[in-house]
C-alpha positions in Angstrom: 0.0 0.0 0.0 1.3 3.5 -1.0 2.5 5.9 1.9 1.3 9.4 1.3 3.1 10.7 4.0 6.6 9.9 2.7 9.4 12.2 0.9 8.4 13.7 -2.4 11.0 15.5 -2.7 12.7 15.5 -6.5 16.3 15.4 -5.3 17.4 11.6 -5.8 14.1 10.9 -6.5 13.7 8.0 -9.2 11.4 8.7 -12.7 9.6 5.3 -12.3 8.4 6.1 -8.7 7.5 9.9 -9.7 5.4 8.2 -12.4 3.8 5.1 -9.7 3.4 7.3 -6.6 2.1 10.7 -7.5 1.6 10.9 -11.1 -1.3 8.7 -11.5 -2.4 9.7 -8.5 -2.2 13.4 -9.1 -3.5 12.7 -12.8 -5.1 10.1 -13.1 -4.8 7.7 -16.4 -6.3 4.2 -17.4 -4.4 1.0 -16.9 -2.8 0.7 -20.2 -1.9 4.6 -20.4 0.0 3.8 -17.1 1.3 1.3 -19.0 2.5 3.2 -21.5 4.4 5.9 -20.0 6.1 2.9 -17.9 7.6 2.0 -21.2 8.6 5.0 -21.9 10.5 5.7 -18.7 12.2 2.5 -19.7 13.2 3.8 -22.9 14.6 6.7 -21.2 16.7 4.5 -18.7 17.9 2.9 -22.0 19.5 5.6 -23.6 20.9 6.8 -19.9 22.5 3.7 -19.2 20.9 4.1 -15.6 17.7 4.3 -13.7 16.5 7.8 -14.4 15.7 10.7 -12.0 13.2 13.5 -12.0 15.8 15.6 -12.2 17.3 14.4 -15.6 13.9 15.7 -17.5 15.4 18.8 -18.6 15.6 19.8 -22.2 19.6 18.9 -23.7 18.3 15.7 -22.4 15.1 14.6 -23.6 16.3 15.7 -27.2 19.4 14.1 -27.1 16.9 10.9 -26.2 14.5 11.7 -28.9 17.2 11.7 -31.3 18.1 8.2 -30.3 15.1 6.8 -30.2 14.0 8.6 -33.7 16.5 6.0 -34.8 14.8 2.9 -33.5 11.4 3.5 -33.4 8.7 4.6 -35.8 8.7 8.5 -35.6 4.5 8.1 -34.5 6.1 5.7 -31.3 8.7 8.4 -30.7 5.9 11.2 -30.9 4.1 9.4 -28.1 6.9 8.9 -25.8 7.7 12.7 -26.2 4.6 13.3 -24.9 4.6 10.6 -22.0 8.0 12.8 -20.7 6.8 16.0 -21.3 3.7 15.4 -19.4 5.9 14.4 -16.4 8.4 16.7 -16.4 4.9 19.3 -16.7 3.9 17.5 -13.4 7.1 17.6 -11.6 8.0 21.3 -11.5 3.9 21.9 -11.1 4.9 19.7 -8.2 7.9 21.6 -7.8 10.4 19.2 -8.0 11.8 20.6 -10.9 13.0 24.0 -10.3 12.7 25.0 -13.9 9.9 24.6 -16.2 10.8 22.4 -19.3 10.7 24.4 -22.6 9.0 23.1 -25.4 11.2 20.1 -26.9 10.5 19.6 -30.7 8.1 16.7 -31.5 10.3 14.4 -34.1 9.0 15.1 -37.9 6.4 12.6 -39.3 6.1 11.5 -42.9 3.0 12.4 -44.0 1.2 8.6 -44.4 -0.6 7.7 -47.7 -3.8 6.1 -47.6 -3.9 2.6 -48.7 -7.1 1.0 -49.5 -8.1 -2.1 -51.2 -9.5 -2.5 -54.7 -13.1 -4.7 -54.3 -11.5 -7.8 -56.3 -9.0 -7.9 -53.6 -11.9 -7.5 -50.9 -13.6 -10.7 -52.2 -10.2 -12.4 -52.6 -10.0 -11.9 -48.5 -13.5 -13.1 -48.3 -12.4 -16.0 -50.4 -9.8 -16.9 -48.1 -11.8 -16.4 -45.0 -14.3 -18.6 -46.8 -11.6 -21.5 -46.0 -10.4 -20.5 -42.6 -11.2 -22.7 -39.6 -13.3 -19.8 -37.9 -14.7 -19.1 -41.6 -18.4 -17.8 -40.3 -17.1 -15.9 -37.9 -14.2 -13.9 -40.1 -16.2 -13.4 -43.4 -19.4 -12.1 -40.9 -16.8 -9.3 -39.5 -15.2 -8.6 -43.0 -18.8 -8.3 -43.9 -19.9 -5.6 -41.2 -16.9 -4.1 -41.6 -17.0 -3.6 -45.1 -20.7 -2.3 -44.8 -20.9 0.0 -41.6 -17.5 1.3 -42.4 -17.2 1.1 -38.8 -13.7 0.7 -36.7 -13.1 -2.9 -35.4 -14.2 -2.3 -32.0 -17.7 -1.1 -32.6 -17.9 -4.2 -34.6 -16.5 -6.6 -32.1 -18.6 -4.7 -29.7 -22.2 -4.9 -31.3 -24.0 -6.9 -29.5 -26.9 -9.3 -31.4 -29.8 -8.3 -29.2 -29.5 -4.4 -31.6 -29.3 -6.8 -34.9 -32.8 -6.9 -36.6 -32.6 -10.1 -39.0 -35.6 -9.2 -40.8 -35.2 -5.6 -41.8 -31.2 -6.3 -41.7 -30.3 -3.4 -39.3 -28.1 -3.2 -36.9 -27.2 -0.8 -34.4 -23.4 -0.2 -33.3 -21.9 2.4 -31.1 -18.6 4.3 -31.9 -16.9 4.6 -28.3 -14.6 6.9 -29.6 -16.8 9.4 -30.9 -19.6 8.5 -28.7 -22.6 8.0 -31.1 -24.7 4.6 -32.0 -26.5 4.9 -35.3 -28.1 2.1 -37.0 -27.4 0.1 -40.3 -28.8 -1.3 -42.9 -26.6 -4.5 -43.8 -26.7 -5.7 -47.9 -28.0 -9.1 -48.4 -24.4 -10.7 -48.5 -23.4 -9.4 -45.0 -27.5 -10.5 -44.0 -26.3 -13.9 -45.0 -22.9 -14.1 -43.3 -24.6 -13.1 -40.2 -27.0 -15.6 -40.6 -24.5 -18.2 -40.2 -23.8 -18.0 -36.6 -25.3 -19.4 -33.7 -28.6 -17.6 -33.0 -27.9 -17.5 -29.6 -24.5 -15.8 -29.9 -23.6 -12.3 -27.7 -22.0 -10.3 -29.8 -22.8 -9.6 -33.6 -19.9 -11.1 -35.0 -19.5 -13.9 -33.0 -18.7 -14.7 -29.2 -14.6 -14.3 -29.9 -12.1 -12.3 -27.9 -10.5 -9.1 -30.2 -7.1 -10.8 -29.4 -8.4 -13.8 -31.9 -10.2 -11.5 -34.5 -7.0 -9.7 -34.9 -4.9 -12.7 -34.9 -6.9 -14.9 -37.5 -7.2 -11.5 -39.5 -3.3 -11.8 -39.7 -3.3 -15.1 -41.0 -6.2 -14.3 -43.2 -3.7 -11.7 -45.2 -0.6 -14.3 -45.1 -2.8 -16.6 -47.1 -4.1 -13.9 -49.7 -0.5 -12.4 -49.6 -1.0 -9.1 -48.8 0.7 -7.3 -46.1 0.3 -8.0 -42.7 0.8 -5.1 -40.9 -1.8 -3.2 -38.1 -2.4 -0.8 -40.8 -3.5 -3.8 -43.7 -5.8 -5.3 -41.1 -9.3 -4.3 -40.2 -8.9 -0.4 -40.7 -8.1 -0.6 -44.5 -11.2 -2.4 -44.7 -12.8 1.0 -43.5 -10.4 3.0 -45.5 -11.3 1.1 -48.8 -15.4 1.5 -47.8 -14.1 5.2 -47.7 -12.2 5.0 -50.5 -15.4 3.3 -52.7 -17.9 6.0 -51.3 -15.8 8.8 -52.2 -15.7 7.4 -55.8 -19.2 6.5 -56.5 -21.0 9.5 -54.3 -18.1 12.0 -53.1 -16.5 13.0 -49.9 -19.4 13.8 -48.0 -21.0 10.9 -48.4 -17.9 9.1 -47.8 -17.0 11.4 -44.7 -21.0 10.8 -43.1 -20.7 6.9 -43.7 -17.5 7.3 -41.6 -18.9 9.0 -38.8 -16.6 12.0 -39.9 -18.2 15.7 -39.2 -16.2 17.1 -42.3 -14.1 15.6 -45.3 -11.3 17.0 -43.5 -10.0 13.9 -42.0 -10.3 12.1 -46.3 -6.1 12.5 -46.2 -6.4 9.8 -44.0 -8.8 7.8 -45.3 -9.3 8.5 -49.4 -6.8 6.3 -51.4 -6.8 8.4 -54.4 -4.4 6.2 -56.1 -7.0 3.8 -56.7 -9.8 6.1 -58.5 -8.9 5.6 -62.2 -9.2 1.7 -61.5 -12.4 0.9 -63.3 -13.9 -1.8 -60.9 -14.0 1.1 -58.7 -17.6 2.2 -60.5 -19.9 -0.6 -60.8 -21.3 -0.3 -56.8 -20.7 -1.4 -53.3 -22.6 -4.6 -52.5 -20.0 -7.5 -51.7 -20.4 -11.0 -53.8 -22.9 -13.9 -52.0 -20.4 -16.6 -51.2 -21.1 -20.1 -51.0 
């Protein structure tokens, strides 16, 4: 049990107990956020060579670390871990254990990231191959939802089958990110997928734990041969339902569907490269599998 009543001083004090003792007290974050920032304590012991002290967050410092870790890490991880410091250090001299404010420390410079969306022959060859996989009703019904809500995997693992009318085909998720449930009105393909699971099932998609969505989702793209990455798994499906909407009806269209307020966030989402490819025009509906 933590002691409230002992030293907080910042002279000799370590980084890791700062963070465990009166950070997440003081500012309270979830678990995994805790988490997080642990890791990137750690990271910051790694390029000190030492256990590191509240005193070490001072500027020199934390960019001579970012420039390290700019060279192992993806510059969106380093971006994170800037902020995990920065947020501590903010804390500490609030705290007044660092006698100094800590002046703004550049954010490392991100490539701007390209869209990348899949073409809808290469959406059925996934379905195709789901088709074969051991979990097959369960992978080709979350494709499926996926494809048509152009929702982010965790409302679909989320939805529950109690908001899933069978006969009218319409289903009601909620975006926990955004905060909004709206109903939709599945195509007769993803009627049919969903059909094929238990009746008595939980969830939508299945009574399966995220973990094995995203893991048979990985071996799902091995066996097509696409890329595996976070990035090729269930978002791209969203980002080629984007991608298609913004072709056959425009950016709003595409931007509403997404849950989007404005077209704004399309550079994220709209795969431009793919609009002269011509099976890009004949509609949206996915093929009836057998």
């Amino acid at each position: 049990m933590i002691s409230f009543n002992a030293d907080v001083s910042g002279v000799g004090q370590s980084l890791r107990e700062f963070l465990d003792r009166q950070y997440v007290v003081l500012r309270p974050v979830r678990p995994s956020s805790h988490l997080q920032m642990r890791v990137s304590v750690k990271r910051f012991e790694e390029y000190l060579g030492r256990p590191a002290m509240v005193d070490d967050l001072e500027r020199l410092t934390i960019a001579g670390w970012l420039k390290w870790l700019g060279e192992r890490v993806a510059p969106a991880t380093c971006k994170s871990k800037r902020r995990d410091l920065m947020s501590l250090a903010s804390l500490a001299h609030t705290e007044g254990l660092l006698p100094i404010p800590l002046f703004r420390v550049p954010s490392p410079k991100q490539p701007r990231r390209v869209p990348e969306a899949w073409t809808m022959d290469q959406i059925v060859q996934l379905l195709t191959v789901a088709r074969r996989h051991p979990q097959a009703d369960v992978m080709v019904a979350t494709i499926a939802v996926c494809w048509d809500s152009c929702c982010r995997i965790s409302a679909v693992h989320m939805a529950r089958a109690s908001r899933y009318d069978a006969r009218t085909g319409t289903a009601w998720l909620y975006e926990s990110k955004t905060r909004t449930e709206r109903p939709y009105d599945f195509a007769d393909s993803t009627r049919d997928a969903l059909a094929r699971l238990p009746a008595d099932r939980q969830r939508l998609c299945g009574d399966v734990c995220m973990a094995s969505r995203w893991r048979w989702m990985g071996h799902l793209l091995f066996l097509a041969g696409f890329p595996k990455s976070s990035r090729s798994k269930f978002h791209r499906i969203r980002r080629s339902r984007y991608t298609r909407l913004a072709i056959d009806h425009g950016l709003q269209v595409a931007a509403a569907a997404a849950g989007h307020a404005s077209i704004d966030m399309a550079r994220f989402y709209n795969d431009t490269s793919l609009y002269p490819t011509p099976d890009f025009v004949s509609g949206l509906a996915l093929p009836k599998l057998p």
